[in-house]
N, C-alpha and C positions, 0 to 999 in steps of 0.2 A: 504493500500500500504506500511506505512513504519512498518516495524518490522512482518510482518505477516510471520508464520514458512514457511518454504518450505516444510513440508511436512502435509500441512493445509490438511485436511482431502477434502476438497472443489476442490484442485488441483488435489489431488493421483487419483478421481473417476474415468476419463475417458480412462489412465492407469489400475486401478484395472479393470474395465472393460470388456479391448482389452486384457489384460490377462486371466482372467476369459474365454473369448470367445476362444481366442490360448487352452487356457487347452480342453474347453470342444468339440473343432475342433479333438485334437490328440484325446482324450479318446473315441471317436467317430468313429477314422480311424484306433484304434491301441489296437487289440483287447486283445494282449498281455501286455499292456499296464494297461489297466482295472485288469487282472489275477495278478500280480505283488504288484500293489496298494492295492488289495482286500487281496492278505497273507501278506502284510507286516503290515496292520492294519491300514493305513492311510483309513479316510474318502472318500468315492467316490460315487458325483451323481449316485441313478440308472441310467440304461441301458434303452434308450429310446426305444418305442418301436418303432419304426420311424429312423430305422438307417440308415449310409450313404451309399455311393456307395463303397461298398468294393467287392461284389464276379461276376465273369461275367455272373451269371445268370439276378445279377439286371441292368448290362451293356446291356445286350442282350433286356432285357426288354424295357429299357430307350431308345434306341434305334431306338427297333421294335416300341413303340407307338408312339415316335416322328416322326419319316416317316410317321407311317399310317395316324397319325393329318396331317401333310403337305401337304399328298396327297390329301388328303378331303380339305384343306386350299388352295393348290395350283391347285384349280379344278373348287371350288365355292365360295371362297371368304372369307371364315372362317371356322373354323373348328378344329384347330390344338389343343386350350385348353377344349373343346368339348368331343375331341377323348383321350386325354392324359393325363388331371389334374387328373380324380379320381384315376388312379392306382398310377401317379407318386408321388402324394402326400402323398401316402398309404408306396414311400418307403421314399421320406423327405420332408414334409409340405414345407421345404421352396421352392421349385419347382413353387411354386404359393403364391401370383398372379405374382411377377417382370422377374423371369425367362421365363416363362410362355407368359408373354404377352409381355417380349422384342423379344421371337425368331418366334411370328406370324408375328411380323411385318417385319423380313426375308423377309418371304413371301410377308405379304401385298407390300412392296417396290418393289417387281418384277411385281408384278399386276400395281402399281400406275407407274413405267418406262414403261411397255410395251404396256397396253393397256389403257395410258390418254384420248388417244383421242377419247373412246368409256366410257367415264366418264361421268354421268350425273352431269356437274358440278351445276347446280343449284340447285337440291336436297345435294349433300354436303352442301353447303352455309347453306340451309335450316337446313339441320342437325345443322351445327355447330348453329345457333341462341339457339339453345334449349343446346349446350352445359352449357355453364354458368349455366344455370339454374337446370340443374343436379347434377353438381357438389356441385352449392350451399347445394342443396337438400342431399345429402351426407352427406357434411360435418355434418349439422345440425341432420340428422339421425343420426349417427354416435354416437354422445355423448346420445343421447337416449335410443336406440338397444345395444346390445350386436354383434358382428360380428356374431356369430352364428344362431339368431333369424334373422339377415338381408341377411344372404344369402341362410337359406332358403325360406322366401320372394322373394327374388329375384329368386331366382329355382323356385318355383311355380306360380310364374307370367308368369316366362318364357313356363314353361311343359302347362300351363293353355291355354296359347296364342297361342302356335301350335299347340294344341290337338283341339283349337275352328276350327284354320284354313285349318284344314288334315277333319274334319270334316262337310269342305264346307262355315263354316261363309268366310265371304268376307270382308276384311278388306282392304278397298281402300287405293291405296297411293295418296296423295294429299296434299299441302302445309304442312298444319297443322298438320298432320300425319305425315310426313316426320321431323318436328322440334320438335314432339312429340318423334320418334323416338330417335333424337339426344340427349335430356333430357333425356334418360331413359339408352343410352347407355352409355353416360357420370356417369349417378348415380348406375349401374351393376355392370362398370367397379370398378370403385372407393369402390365399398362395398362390390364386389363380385367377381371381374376378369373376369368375363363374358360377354365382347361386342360386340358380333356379336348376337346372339338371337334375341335382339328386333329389330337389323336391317331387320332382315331374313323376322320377319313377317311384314316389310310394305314394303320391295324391293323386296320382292316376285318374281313380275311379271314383273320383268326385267329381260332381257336376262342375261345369264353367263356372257357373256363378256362386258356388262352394270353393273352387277353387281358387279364382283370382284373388280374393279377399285372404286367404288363408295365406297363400304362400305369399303375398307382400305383406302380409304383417311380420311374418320370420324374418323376410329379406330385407325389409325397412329395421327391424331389431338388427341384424346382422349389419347393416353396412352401416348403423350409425358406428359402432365400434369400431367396424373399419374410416370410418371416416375421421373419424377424429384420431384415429391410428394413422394416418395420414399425416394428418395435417399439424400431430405434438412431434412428428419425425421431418418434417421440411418437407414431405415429399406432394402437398398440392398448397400453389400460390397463385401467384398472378397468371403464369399462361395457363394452367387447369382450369380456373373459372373462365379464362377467355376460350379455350376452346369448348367449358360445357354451351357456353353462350352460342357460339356457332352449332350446334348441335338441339337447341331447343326448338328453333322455328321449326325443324322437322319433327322434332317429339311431339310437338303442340299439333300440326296438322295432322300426324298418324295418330295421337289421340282422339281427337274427331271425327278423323274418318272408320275407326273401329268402335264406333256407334254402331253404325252402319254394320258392319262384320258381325258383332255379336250375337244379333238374334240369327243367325243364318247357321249358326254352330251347331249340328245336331248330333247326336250324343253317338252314333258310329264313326263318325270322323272324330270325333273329341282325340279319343284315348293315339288314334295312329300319328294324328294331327303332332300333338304333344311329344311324344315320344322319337318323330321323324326333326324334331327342331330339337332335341337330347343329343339323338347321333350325330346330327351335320355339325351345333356346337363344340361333341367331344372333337370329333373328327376333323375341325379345322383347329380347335385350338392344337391341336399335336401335328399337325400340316404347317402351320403358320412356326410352330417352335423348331420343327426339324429342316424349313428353310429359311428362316434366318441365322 
């Protein structure tokens, strides 16, 4: 405390930092910017390949698959990061997981006001017991696995478990299963961004309107945690909310327009419906991990 310099190398970090991050924010959005840097002979990180929203083709994109997730999310209960992570991540990784699973819950929050009262609250409950133990189960992974070794684990548990269930196994829902559930989607979420899958396969056989209600109550439980796990670790600031930003005006119109969708949902398509958006999630998030 006394005599220590003020410009202690200990102090300048989290400054050098937030600057560090301002430079490589512009050099990112400002492509003339990069051209200038590179003839005057000044040093410049490569060109990631993973660049940001600058032209309105990737506008259009970002968009179109955020609505089309919504509509799928605003239909049957999940879906949004399903239908949208792999491409949008393809144009800025950070898109996922905090973007990504703050604007399902959009949706999920219109499921959990409109239709509570067709919630099976005692499967939530159930779910949440096996919370905790999830996450525990996470954390402890976590330092063991590499991110990329655990989410495709996590992809192929998932593509594994609705390829069993499309193929007839019968995976009862019943207590134990249901809190089995809640562990699995608590430790997805957390290692993978992916929780709705293992809801899918043991709420199955609940109605639409049983279901959308139930599993965003879990998944709105689960990603407050995560989110705020996020955000006590540095890892969502200014560009996360600006990319959720870019990503609402599509969740707002596919919200809407799965008005529309919903009543069309008849209870033979229900169960295949669900369970074909299980496999294609497992099966791209372990596509997406084994090419990049």
């Amino acid at each position: 405390m006394s005599g220590r310099p003020a410009h202690d190398s200990s102090g300048q970090k989290p400054q050098r930092h937030a600057n560090e991050k301002a430079k490589a924010l512009r050099r990112r959005t400002s492509p003339a910017e990069n051209t200038s840097e590179a003839t005057s002979g000044r040093t410049c990180l490569p060109k990631p390949s993973n660049v940001a929203i600058v032209t309105g083709v990737e506008i259009a994109i970002i968009i179109g698959l955020s609505m089309a997730g919504s509509i799928v999310h605003g239909s049957i209960g999940i879906g949004l990061g399903l239908v949208a992570a792999p491409a949008l991540v393809a144009i800025d990784p950070a898109f996922a997981p905090g973007p990504l699973l703050l604007a399902g819950q959009v949706v999920g929050i219109r499921h959990v006001l409109v239709e509570y009262h067709q919630a099976d609250l005692q499967a939530w409950k159930r779910g949440l017991y096996g919370v905790p133990v999830g996450v525990v189960g996470a954390l402890l992974v976590l330092e063991m696995m590499s991110d990329k070794l655990l989410a495709i684990m996590v992809g192929s548990l998932t593509a594994v478990a609705a390829a069993l269930l499309l193929a007839g196994w019968d995976l009862s829902r019943t207590p134990r299963s249901e809190t089995v559930a809640g562990a699995v989607c608590a430790f997805s979420s957390l290692t993978a961004a992916l929780p709705g899958p293992p809801l899918v396969c043991v709420y199955s056989d609940m109605k639409p309107s049983m279901m959308r209600p139930t599993a965003s109550l879990l998944i709105l439980s689960v990603t407050s945690v995560g989110f705020l796990t996020l955000l006590t670790t540095g890892n969502f600031g200014s560009e996360e909310f600006g990319l959720l930003a870019w990503l609402m005006p599509g969740v707002v119109a596919g919200l809407i327009a799965s008005r529309w969708v919903r009543p069309h949902l008849s209870r033979p398509w229900f169960r295949p419906l669900v369970l074909t958006i299980a496999l294609i999630g497992g099966l791209a998030l372990v596509g997406r991990q084994l090419l990049s």
